[in-house]
N, CA, C and O atoms as a Tripos MOL2 file, in Angstrom:
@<TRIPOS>MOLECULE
protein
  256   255    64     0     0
PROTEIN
NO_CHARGES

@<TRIPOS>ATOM
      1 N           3.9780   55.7540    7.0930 N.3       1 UNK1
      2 CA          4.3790   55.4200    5.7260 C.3       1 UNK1
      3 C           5.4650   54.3340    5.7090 C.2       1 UNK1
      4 O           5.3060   53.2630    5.1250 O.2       1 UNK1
      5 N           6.8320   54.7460    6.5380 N.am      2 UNK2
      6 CA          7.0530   53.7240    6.4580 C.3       2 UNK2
      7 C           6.7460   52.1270    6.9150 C.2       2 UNK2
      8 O           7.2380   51.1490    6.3540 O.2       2 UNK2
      9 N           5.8510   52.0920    8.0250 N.am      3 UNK3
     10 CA          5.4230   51.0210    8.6970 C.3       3 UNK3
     11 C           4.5020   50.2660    7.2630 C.2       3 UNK3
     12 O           4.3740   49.0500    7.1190 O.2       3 UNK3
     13 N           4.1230   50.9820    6.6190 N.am      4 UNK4
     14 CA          2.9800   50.5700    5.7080 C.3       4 UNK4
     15 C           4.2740   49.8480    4.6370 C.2       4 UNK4
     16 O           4.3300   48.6230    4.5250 O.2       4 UNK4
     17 N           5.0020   50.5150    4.0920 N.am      5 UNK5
     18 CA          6.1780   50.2000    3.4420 C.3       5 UNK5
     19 C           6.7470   48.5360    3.8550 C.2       5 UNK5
     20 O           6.3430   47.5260    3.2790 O.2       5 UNK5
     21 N           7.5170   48.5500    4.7060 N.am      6 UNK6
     22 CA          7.7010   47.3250    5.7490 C.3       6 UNK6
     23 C           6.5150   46.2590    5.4940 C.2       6 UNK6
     24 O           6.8140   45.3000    4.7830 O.2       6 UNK6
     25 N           5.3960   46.3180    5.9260 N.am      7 UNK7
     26 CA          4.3570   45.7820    5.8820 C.3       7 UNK7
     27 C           4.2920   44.9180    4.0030 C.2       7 UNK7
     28 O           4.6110   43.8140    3.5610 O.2       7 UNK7
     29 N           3.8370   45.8930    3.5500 N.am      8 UNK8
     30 CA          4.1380   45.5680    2.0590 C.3       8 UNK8
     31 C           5.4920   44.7780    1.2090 C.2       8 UNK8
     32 O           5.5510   44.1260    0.1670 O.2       8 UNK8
     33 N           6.4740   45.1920    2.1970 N.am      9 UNK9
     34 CA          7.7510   43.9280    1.4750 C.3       9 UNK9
     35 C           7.2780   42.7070    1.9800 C.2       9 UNK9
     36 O           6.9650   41.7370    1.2880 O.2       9 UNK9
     37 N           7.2390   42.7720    3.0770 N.am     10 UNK10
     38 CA          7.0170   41.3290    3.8470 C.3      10 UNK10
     39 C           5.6920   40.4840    3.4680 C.2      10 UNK10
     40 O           5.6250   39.2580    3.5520 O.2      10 UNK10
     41 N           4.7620   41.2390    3.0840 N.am     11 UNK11
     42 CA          3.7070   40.3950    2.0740 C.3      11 UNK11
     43 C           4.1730   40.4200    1.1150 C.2      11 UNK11
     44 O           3.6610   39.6180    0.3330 O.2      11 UNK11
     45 N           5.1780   41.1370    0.6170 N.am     12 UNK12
     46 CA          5.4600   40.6970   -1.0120 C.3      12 UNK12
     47 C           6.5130   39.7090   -0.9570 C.2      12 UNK12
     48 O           6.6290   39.0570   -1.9940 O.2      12 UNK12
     49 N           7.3570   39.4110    0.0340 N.am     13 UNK13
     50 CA          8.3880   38.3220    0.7790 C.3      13 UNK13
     51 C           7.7010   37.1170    0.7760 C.2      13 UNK13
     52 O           8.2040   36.1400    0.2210 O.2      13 UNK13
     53 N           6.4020   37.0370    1.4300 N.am     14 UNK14
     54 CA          5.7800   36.2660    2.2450 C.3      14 UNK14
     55 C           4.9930   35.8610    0.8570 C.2      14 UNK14
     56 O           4.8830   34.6380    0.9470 O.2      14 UNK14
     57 N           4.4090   36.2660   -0.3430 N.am     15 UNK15
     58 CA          3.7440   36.1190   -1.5640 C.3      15 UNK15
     59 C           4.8740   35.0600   -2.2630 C.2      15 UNK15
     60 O           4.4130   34.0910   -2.8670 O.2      15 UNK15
     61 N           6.4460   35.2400   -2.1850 N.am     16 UNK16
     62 CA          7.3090   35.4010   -2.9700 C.3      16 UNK16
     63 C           7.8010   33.6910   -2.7450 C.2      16 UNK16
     64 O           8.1710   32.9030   -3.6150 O.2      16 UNK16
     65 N           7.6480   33.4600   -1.2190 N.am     17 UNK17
     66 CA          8.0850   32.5070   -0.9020 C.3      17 UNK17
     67 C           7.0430   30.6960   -1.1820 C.2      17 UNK17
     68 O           7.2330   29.5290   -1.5240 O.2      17 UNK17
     69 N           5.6650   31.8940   -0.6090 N.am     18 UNK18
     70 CA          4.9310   30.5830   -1.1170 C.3      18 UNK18
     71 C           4.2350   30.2380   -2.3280 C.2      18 UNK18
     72 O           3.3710   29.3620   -2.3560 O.2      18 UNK18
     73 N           4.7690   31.2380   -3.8220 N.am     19 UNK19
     74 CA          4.8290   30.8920   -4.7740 C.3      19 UNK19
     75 C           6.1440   29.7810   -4.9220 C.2      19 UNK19
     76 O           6.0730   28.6140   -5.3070 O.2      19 UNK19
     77 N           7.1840   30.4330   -4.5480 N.am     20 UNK20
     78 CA          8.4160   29.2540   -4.6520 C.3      20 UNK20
     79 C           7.5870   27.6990   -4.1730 C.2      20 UNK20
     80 O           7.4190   26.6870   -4.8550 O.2      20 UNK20
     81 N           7.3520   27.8610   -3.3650 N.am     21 UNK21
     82 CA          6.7670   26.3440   -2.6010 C.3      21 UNK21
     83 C           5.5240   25.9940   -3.6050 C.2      21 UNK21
     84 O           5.5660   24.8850   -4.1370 O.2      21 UNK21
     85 N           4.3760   26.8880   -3.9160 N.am     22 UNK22
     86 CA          3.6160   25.9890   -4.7670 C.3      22 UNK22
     87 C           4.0870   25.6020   -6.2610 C.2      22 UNK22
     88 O           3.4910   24.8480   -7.0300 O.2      22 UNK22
     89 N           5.3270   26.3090   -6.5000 N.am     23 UNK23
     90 CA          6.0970   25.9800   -8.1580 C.3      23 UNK23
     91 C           6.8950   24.0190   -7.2980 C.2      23 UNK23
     92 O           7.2750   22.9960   -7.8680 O.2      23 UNK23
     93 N           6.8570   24.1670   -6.7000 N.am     24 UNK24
     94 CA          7.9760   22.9000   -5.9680 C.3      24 UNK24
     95 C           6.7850   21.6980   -6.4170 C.2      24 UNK24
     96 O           6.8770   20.8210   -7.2770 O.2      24 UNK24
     97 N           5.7250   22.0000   -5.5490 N.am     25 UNK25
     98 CA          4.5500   21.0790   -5.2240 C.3      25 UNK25
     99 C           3.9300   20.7190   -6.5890 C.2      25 UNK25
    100 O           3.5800   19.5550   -6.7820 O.2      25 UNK25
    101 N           3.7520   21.7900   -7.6850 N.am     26 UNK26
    102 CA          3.4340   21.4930   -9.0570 C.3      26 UNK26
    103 C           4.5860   20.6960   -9.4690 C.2      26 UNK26
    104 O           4.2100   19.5780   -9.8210 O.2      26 UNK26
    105 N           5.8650   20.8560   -9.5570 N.am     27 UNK27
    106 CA          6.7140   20.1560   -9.9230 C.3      27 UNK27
    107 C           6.8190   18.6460   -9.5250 C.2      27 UNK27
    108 O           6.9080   17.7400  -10.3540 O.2      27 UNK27
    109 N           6.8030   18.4950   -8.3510 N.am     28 UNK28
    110 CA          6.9410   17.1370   -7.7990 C.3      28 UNK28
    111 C           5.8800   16.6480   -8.1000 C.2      28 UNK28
    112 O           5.9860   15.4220   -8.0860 O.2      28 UNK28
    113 N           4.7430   17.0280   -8.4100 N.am     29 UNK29
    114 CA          3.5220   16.5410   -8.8310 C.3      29 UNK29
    115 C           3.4580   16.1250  -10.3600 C.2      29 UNK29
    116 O           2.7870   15.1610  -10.7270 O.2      29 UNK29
    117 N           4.1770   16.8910  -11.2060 N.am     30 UNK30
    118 CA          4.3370   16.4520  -12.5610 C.3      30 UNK30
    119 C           5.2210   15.5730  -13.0710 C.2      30 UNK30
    120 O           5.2510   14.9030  -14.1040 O.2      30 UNK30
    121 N           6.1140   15.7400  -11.9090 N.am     31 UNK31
    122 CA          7.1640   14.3550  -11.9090 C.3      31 UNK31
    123 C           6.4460   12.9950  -11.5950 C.2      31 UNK31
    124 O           6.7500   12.0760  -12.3550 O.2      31 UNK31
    125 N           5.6790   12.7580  -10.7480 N.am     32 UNK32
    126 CA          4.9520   11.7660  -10.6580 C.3      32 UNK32
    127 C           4.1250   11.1910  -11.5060 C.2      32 UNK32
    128 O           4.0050    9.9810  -11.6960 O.2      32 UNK32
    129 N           3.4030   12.2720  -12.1490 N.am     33 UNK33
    130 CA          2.1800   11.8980  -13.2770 C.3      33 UNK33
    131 C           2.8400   11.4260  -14.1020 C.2      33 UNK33
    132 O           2.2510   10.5130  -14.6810 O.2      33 UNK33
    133 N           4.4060   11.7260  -14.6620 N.am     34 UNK34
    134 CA          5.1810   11.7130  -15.6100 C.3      34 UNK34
    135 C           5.6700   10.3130  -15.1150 C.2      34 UNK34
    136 O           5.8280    9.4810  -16.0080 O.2      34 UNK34
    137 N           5.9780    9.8590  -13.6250 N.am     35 UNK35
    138 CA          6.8890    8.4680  -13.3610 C.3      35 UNK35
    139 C           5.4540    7.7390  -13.6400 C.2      35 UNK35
    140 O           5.6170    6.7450  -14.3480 O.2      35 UNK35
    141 N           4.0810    7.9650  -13.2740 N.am     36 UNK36
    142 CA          3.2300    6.8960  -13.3540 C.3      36 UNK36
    143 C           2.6220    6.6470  -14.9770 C.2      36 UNK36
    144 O           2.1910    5.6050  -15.4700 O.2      36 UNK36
    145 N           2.7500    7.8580  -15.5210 N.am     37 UNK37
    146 CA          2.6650    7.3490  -16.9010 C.3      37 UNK37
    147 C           3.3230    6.1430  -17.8010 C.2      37 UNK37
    148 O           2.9440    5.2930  -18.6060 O.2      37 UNK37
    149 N           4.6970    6.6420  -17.0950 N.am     38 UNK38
    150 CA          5.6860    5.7590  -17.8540 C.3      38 UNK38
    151 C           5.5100    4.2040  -17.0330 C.2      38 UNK38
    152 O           5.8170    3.1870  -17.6550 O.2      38 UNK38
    153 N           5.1630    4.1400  -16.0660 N.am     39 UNK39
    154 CA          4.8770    2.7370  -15.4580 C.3      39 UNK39
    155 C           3.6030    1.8930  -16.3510 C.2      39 UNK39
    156 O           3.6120    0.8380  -16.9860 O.2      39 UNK39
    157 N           2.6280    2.8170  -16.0840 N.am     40 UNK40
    158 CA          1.5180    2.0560  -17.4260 C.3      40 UNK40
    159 C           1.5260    1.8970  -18.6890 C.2      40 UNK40
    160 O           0.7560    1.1080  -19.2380 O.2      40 UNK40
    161 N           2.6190    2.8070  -19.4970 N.am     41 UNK41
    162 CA          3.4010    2.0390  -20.9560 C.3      41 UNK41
    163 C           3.8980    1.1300  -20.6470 C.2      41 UNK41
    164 O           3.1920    0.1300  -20.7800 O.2      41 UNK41
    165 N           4.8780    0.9630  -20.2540 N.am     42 UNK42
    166 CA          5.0570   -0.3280  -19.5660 C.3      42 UNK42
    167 C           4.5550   -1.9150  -19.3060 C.2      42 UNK42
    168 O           4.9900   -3.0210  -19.6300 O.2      42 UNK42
    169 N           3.4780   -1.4500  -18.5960 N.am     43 UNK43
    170 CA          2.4840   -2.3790  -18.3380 C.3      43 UNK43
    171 C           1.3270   -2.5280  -19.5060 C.2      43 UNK43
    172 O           0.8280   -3.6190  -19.7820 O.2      43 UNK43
    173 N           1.0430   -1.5610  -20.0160 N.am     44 UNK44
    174 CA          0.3930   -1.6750  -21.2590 C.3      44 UNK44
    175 C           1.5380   -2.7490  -22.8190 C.2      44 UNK44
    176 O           1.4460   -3.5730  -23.7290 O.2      44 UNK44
    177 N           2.1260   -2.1810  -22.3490 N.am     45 UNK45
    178 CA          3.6630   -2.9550  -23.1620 C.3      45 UNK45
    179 C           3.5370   -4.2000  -22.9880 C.2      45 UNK45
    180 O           3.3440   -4.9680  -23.9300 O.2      45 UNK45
    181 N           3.6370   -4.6150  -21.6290 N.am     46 UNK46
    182 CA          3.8670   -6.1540  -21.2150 C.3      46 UNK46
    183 C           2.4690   -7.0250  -21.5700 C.2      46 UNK46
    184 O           2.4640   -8.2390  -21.7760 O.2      46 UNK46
    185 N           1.2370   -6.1180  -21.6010 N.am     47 UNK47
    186 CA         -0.0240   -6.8810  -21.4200 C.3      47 UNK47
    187 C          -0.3310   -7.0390  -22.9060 C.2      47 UNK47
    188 O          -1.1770   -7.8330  -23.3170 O.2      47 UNK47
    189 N           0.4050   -6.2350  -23.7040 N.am     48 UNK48
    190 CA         -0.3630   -6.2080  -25.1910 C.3      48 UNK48
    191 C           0.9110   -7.5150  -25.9110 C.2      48 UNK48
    192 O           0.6130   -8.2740  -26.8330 O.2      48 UNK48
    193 N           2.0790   -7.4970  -25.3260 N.am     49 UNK49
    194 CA          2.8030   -8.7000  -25.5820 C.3      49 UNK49
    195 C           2.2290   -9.9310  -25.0970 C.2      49 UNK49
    196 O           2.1580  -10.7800  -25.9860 O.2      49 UNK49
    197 N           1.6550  -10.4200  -23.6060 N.am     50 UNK50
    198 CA          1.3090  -11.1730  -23.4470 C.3      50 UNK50
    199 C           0.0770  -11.7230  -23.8630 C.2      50 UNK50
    200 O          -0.2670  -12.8910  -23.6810 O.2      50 UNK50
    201 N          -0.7070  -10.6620  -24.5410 N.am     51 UNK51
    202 CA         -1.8120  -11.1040  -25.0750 C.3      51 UNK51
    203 C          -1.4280  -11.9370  -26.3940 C.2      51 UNK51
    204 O          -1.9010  -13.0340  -26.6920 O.2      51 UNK51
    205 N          -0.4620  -11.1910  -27.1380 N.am     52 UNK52
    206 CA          0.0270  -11.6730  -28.3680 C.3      52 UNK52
    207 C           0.3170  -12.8330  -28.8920 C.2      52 UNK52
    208 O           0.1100  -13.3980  -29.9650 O.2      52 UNK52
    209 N           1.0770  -13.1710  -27.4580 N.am     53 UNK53
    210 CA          2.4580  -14.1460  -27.5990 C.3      53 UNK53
    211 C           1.0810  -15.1870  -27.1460 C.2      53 UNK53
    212 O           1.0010  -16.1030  -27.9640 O.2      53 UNK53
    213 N           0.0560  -15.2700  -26.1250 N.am     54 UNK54
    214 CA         -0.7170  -16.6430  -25.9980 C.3      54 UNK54
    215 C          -2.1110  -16.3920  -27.1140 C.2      54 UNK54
    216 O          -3.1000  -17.0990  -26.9190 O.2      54 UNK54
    217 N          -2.1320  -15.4550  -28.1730 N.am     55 UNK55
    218 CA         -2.8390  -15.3450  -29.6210 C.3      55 UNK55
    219 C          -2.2350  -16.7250  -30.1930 C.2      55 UNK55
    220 O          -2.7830  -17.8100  -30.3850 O.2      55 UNK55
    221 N          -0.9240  -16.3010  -30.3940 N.am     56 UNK56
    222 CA         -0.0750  -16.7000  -31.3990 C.3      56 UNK56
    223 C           0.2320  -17.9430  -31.4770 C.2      56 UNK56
    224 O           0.4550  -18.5900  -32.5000 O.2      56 UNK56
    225 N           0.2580  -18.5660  -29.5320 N.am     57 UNK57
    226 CA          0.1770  -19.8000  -29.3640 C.3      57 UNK57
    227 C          -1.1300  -20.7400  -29.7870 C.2      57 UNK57
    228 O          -1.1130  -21.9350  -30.0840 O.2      57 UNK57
    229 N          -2.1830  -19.9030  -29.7290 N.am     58 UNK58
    230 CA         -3.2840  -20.8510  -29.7790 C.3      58 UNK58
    231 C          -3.3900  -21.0240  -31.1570 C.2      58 UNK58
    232 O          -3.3600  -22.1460  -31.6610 O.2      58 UNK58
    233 N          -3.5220  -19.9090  -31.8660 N.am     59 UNK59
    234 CA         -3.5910  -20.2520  -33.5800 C.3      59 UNK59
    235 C          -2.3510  -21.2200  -33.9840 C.2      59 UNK59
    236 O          -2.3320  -21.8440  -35.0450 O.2      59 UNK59
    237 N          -1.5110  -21.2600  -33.1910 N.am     60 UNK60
    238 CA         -0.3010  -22.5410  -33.7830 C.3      60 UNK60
    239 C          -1.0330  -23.7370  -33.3850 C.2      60 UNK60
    240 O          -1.3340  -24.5840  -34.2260 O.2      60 UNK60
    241 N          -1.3980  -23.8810  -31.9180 N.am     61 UNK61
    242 CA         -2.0290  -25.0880  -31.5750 C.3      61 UNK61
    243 C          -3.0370  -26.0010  -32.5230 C.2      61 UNK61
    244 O          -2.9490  -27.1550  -32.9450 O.2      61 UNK61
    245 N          -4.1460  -24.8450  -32.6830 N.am     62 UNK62
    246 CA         -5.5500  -25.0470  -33.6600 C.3      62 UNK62
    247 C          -4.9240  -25.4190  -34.9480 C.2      62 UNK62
    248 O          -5.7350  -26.0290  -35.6450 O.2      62 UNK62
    249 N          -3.7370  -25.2660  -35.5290 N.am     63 UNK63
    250 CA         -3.6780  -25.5170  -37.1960 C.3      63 UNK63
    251 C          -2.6430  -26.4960  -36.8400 C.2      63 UNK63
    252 O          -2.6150  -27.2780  -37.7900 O.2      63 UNK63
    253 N          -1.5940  -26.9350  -35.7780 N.am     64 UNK64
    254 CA         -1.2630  -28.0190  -35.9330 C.3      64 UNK64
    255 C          -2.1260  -29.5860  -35.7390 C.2      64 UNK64
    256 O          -1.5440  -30.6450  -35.9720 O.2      64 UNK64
@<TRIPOS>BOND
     1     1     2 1
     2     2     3 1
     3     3     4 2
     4     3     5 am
     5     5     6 1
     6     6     7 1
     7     7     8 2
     8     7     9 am
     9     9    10 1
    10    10    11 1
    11    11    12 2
    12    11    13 am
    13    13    14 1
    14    14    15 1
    15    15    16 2
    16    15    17 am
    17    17    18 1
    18    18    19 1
    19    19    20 2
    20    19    21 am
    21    21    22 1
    22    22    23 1
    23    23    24 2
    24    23    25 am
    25    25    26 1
    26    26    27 1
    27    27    28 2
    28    27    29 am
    29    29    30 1
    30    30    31 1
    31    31    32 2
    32    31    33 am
    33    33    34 1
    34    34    35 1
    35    35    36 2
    36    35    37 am
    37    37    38 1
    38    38    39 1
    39    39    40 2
    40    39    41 am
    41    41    42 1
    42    42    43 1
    43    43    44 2
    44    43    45 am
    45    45    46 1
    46    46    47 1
    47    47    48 2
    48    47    49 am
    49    49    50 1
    50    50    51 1
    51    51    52 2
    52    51    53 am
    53    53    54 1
    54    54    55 1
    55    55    56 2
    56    55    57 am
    57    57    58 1
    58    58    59 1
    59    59    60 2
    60    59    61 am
    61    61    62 1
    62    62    63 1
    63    63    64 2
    64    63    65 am
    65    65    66 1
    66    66    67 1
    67    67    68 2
    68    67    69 am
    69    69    70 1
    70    70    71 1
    71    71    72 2
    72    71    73 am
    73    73    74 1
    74    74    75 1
    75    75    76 2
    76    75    77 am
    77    77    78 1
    78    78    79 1
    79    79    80 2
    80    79    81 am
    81    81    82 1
    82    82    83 1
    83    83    84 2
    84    83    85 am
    85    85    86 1
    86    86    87 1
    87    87    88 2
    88    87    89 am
    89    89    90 1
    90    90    91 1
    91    91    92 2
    92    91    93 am
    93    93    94 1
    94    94    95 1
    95    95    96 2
    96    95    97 am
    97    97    98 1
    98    98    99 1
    99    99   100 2
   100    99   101 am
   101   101   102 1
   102   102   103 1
   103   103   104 2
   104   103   105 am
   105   105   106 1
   106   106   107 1
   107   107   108 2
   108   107   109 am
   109   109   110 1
   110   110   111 1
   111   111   112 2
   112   111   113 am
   113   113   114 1
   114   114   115 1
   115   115   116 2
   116   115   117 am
   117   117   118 1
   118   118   119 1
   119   119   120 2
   120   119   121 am
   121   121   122 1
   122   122   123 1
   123   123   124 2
   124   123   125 am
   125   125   126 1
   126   126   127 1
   127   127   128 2
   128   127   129 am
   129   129   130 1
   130   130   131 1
   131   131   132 2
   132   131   133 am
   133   133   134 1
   134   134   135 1
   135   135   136 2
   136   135   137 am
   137   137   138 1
   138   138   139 1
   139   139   140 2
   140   139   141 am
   141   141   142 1
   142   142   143 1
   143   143   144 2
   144   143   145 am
   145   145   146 1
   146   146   147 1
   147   147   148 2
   148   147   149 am
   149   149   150 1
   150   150   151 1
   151   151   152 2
   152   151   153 am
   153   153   154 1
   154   154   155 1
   155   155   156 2
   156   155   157 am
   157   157   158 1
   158   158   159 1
   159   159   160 2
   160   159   161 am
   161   161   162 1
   162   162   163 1
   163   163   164 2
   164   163   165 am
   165   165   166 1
   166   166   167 1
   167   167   168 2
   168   167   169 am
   169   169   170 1
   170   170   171 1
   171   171   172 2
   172   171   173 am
   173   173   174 1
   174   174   175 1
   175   175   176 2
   176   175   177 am
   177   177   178 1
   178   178   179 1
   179   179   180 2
   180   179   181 am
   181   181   182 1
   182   182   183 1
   183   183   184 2
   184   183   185 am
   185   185   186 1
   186   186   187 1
   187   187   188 2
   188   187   189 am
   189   189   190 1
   190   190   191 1
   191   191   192 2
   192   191   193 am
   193   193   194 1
   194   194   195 1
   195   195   196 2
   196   195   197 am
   197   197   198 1
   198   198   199 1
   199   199   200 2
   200   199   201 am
   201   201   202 1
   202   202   203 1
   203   203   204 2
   204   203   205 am
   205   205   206 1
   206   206   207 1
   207   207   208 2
   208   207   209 am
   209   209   210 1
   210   210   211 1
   211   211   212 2
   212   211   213 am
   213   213   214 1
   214   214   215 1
   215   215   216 2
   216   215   217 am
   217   217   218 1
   218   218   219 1
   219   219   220 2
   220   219   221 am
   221   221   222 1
   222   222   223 1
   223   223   224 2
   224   223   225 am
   225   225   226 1
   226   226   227 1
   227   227   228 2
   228   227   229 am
   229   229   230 1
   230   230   231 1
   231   231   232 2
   232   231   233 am
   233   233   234 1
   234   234   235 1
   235   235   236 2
   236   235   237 am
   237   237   238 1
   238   238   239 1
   239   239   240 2
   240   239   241 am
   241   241   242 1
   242   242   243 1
   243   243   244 2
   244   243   245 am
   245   245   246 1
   246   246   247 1
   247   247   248 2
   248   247   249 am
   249   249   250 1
   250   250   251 1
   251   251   252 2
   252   251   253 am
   253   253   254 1
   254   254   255 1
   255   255   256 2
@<TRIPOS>SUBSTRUCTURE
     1 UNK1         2 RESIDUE 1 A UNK
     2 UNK2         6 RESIDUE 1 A UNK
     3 UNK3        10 RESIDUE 1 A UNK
     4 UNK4        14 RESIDUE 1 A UNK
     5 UNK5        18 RESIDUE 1 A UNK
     6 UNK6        22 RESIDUE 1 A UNK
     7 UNK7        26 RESIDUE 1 A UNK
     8 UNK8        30 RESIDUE 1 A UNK
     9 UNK9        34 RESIDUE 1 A UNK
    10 UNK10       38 RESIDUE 1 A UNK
    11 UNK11       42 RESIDUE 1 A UNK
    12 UNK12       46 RESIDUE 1 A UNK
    13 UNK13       50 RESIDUE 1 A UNK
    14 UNK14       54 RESIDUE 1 A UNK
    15 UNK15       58 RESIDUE 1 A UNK
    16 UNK16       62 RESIDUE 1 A UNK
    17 UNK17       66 RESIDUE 1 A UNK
    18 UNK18       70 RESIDUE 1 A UNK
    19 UNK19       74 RESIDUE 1 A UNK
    20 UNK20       78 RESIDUE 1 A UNK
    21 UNK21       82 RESIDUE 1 A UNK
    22 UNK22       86 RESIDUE 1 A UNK
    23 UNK23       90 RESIDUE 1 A UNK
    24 UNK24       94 RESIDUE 1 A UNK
    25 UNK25       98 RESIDUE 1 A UNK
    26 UNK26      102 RESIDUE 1 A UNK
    27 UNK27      106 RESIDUE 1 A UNK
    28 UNK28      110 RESIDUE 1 A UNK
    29 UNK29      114 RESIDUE 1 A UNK
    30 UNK30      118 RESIDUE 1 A UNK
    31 UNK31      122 RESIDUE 1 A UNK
    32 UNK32      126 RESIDUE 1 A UNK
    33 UNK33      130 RESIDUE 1 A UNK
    34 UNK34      134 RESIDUE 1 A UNK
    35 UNK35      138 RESIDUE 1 A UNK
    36 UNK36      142 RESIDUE 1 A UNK
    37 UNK37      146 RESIDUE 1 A UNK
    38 UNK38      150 RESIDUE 1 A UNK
    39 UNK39      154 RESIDUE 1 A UNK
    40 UNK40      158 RESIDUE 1 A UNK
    41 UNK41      162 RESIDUE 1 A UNK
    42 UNK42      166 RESIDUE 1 A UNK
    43 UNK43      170 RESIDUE 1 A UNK
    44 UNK44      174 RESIDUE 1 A UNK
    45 UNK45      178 RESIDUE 1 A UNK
    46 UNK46      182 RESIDUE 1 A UNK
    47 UNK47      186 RESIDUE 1 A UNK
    48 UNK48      190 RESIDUE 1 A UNK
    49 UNK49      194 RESIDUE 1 A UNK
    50 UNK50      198 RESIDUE 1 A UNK
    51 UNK51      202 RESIDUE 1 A UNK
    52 UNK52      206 RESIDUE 1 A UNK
    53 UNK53      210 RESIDUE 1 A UNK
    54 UNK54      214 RESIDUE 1 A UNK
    55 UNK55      218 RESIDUE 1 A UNK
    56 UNK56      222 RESIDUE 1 A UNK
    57 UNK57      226 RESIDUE 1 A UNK
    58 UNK58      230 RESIDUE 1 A UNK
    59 UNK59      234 RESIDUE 1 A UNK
    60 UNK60      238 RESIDUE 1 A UNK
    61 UNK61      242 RESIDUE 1 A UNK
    62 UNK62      246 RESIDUE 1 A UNK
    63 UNK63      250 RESIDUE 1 A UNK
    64 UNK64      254 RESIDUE 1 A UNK
């Protein structure tokens, strides 16, 4: 009984720990999705300006 006891903390130790580690691995993982998101606003940012800004040039060009 007690060997069975023993047995049972240490899988519940051993359960305990590599939940801690897969909460880490989800985390660092959502941090990323979260840093690469914000990189492609960004870049979506810069590309929808640069589209704009050489729109804006050409319709000035064409009517001057």
């Amino acid at each position: 009984m007690l060997d069975q006891r023993f047995n049972d903390r240490n899988t519940i130790r051993d359960l305990e720990t590599r939940l801690a580690d897969l909460q880490t691995q989800f985390n660092q993982r959502e941090q990323e999705i979260l840093r690469l998101k914000h990189h492609e606003e960004k870049r979506l940012h810069f590309l929808r300006t640069a589209m704009l800004d050489y729109i804006g040039r050409g319709t000035k060009t064409s009517t001057n």
